[in-house]
C-alpha positions as CSV (number, residue, x, y, z in Angstrom):
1,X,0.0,0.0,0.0
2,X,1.4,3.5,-1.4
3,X,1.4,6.3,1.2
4,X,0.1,9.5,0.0
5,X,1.6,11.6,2.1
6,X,5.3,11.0,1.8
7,X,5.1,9.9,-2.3
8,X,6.5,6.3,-1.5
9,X,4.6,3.7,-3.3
10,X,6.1,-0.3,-4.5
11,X,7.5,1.5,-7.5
12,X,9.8,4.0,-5.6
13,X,10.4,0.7,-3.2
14,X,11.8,-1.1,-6.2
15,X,14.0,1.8,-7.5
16,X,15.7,2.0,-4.2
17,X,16.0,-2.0,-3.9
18,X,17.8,-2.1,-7.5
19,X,20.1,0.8,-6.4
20,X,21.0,-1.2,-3.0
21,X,21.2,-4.3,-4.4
22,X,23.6,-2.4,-7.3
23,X,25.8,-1.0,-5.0
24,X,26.6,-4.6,-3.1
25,X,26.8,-6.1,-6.5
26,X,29.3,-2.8,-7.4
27,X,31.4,-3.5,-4.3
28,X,32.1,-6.8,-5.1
29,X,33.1,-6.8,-7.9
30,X,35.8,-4.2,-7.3
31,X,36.9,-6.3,-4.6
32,X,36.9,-9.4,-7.1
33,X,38.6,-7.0,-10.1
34,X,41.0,-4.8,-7.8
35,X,41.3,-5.7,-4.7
36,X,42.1,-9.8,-5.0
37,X,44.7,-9.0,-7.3
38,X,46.8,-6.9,-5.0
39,X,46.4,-9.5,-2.6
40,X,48.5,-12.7,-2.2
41,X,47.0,-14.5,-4.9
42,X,46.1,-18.0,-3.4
43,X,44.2,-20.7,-4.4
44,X,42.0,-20.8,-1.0
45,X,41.0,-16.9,-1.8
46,X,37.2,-16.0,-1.8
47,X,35.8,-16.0,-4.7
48,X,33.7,-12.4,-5.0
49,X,32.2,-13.2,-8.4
50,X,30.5,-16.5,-7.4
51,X,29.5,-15.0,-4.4
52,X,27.8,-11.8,-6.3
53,X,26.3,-14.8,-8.5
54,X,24.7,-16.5,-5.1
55,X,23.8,-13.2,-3.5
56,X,21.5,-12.3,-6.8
57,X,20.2,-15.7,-7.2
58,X,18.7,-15.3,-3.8
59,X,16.5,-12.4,-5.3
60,X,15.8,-14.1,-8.9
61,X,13.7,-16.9,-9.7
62,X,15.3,-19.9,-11.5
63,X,15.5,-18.5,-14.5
64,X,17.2,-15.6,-14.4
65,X,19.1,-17.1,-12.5
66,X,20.7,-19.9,-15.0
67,X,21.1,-16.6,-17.5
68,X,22.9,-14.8,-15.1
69,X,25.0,-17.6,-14.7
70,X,25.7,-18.1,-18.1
71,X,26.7,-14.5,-18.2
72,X,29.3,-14.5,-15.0
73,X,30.4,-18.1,-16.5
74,X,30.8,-16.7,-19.8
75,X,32.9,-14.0,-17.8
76,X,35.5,-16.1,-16.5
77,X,35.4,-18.1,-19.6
78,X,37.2,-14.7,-21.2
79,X,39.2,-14.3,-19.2
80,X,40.8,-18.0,-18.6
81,X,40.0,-19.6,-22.3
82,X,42.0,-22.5,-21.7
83,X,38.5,-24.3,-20.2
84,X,36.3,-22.5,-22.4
85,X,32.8,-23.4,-22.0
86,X,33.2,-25.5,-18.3
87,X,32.4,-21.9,-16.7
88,X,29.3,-21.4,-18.5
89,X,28.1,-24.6,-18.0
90,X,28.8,-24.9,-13.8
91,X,27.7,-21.0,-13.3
92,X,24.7,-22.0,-15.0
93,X,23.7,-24.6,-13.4
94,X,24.4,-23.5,-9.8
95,X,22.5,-19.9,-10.5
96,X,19.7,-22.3,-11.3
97,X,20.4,-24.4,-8.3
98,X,20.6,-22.3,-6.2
99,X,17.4,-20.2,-7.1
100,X,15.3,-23.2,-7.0
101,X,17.2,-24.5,-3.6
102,X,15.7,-20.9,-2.4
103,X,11.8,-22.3,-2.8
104,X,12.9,-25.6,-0.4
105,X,14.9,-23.5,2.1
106,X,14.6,-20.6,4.2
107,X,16.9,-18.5,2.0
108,X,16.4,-15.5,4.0
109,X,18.7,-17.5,6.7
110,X,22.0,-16.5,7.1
111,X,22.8,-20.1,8.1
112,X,21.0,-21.2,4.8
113,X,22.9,-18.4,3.1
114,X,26.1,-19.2,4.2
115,X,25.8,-22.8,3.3
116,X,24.5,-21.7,0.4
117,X,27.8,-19.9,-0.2
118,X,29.9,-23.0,1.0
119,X,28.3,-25.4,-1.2
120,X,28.4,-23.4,-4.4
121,X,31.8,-22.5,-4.3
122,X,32.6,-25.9,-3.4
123,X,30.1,-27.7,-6.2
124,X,31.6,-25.1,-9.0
125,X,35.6,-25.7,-8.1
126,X,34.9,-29.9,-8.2
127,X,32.6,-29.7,-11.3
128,X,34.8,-27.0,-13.4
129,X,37.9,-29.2,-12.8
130,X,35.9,-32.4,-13.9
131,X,34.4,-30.8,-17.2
132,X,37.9,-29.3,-17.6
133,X,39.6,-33.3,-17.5
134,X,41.8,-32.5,-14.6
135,X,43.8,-35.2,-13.5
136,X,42.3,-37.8,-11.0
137,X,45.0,-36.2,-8.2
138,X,44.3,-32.8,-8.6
139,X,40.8,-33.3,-8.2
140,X,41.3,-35.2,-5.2
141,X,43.0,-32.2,-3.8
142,X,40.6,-29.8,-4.8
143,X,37.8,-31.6,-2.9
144,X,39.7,-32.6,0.3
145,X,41.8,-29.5,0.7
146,X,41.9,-26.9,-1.7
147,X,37.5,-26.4,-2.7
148,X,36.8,-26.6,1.4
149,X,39.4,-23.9,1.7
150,X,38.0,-21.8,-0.6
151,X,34.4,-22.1,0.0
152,X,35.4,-21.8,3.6
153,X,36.6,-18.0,2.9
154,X,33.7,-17.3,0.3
155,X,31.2,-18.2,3.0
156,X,32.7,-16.1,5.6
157,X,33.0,-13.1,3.4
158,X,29.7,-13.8,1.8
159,X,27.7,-14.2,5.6
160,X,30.0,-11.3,6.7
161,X,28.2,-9.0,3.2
162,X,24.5,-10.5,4.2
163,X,25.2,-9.3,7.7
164,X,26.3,-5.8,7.0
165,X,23.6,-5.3,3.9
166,X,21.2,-7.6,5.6
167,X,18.7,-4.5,5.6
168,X,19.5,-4.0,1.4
169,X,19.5,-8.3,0.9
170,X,16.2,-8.4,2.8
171,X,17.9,-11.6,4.9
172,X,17.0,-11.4,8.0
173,X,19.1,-12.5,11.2
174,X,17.6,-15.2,13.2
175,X,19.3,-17.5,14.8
């Protein structure tokens, strides 16, 4: 219901989600483009571009979801080419995942949301490798040490963003 008073109706409600929801998605990514550069570059690093992926398929239904995969996969696909098509394919399939996991669970959990974030980071490393024909070692390493290490760190960046933003996200904080 609008208010008349103070001019704010769904429509201006909208416009001000997109522009918060922009920003977190804008602060990622310079985080994922400029600031994990600069950083010692590790293999156990959060990944912000999955995690800008996750964080927007908690807001979009399956669809969209798998597109915006596809477009984030297609992404990374650009800039490594030597798997070319493995990113598109994973980022695809866990933006629709993940979307469709948010209908069975409480996605507006940050418990649920930071599992979320585990297991998609996690799912993507194991499954890129395999489309990619890694060999049978380094996949073994990527699921027992490297892919927990990794989705360990995305998680706890990712619940630390749905804690600060958790007013923008709409994820609320019960425990």
């Amino acid at each position: 219901m609008s208010n008349v008073w103070t001019g704010e109706g769904p429509t201006r409600r909208r416009r001000s989600d997109r522009l918060q929801i922009s920003l977190v998605i804008g602060i990622l990514l310079l985080l994922e483009f400029y600031l994990r550069p600069s950083l010692v570059e590790g293999r156990g690093m959060p990944d912000f571009l999955l995690l800008t992926l996750l964080i927007l398929c908690l807001r979009l239904s399956p669809g969209w979801a798998a597109v915006t995969g596809l477009l984030v996969g297609a992404t990374i696909d650009v800039l490594t080419p030597a798997r070319f098509g493995a990113n598109m394919l994973v980022h695809t399939l866990i933006g629709y995942a993940s979307a469709w996991g948010r209908a069975v669970f409480f996605a507006d959990h940050v418990v649920v949301a930071a599992g979320l974030f585990f297991a998609g980071t996690w799912i993507r490393n194991l499954l890129v490798l395999l489309l990619s024909g890694a060999p049978v070692a380094r996949l073994g390493a990527e699921a027992v040490f490297w892919g927990p290490l990794q989705a360990g760190s995305t998680a706890l960046v990712g619940t630390a963003v749905v804690i600060l933003f958790r007013d923008w996200l709409a994820i609320r904080i019960d425990r």
